[in-house]
C-alpha positions in Angstrom: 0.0 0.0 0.0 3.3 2.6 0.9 4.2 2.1 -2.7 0.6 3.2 -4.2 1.1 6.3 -2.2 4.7 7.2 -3.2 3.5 6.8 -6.9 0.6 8.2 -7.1 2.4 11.4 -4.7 4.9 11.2 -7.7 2.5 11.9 -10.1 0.9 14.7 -8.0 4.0 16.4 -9.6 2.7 18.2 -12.8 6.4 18.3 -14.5 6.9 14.7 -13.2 3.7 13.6 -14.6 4.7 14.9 -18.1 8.1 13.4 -17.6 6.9 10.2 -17.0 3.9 10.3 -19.9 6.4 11.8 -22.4 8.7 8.7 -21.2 6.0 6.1 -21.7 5.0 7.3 -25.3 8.6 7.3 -26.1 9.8 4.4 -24.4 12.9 6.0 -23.8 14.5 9.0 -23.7 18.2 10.8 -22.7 18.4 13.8 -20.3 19.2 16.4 -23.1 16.0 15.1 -25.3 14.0 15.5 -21.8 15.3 19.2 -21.1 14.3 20.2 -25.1 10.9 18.4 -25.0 9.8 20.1 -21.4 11.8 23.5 -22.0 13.5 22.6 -18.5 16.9 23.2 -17.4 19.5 20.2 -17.0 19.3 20.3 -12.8 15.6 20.4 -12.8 15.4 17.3 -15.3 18.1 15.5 -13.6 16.1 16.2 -9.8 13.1 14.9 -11.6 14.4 12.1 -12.8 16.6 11.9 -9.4 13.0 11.2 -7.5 11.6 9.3 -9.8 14.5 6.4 -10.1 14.2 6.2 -5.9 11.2 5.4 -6.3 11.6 2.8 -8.3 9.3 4.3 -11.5 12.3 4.6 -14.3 15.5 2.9 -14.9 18.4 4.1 -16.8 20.7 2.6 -19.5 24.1 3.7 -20.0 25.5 3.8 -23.6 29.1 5.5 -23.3 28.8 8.3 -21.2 24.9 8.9 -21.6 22.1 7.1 -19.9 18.6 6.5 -21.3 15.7 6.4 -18.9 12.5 4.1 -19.4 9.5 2.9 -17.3 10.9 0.2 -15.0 10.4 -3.5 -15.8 9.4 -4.5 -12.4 6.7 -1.5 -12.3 3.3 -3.3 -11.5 1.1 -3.9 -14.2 -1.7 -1.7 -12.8 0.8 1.5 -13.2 2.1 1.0 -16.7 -1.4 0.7 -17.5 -2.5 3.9 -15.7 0.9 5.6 -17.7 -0.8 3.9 -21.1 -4.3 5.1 -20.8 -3.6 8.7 -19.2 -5.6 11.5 -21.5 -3.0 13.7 -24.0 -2.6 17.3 -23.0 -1.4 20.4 -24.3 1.9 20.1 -23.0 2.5 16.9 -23.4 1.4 17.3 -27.3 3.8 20.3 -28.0 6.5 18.4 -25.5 6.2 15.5 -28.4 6.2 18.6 -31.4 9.5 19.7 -29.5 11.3 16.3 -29.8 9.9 15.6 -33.4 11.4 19.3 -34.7 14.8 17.4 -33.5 14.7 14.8 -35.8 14.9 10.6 -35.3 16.6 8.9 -33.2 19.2 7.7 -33.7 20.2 11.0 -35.3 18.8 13.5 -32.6 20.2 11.5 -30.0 23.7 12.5 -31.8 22.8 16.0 -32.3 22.1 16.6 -28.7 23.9 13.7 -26.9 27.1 14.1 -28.6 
């Protein structure tokens, strides 16, 4: 039940919550492709992401010297359906224009990871 809480308290977090939904549609995404899609700075994306791998929501995958966060594997089914099903919003929409205006990956992962 202390798990429920913590999530759903992590999704109380309106920049979180886009993180996360911008994550899921993505399935995975670097910290320089976060901080274009939300117009964040680096700190804040790396203290969102901070609080969201303690709690166990995303993992990250190095590749050289960058890591690439996704939904957790271990993330109970009830969540990654909640993630799945959440409505679109603004934000999130012009968060996904944002990314698209940097090209594909694995291109605009060299553009801005590189």
């Amino acid at each position: 039940m202390q798990q429920s809480v913590l999530m759903f308290k992590a999704l109380s977090d309106a920049k979180r919550l886009l993180m996360l939904q911008l994550i899921t549609r993505q399935q995975e995404l670097c910290v320089c492709e976060l901080t274009v899609a939300l117009e964040l700075s680096q700190p804040l994306v790396s203290q969102l992401i901070g609080k969201c791998r303690r709690l166990g929501l995303i993992t990250g995958r190095k590749e050289g010297k960058w890591l690439h966060y996704s939904l957790a594997a271990d993330l109970p089914p009830w969540f990654i359906q909640l993630m799945a099903n959440l409505p679109s919003s603004s934000e999130l929409e012009l968060a996904e224009q944002r990314l698209m205006q940097m090209g594909n990956r694995p291109e605009r992962v060299q553009k801005c990871c590189a």
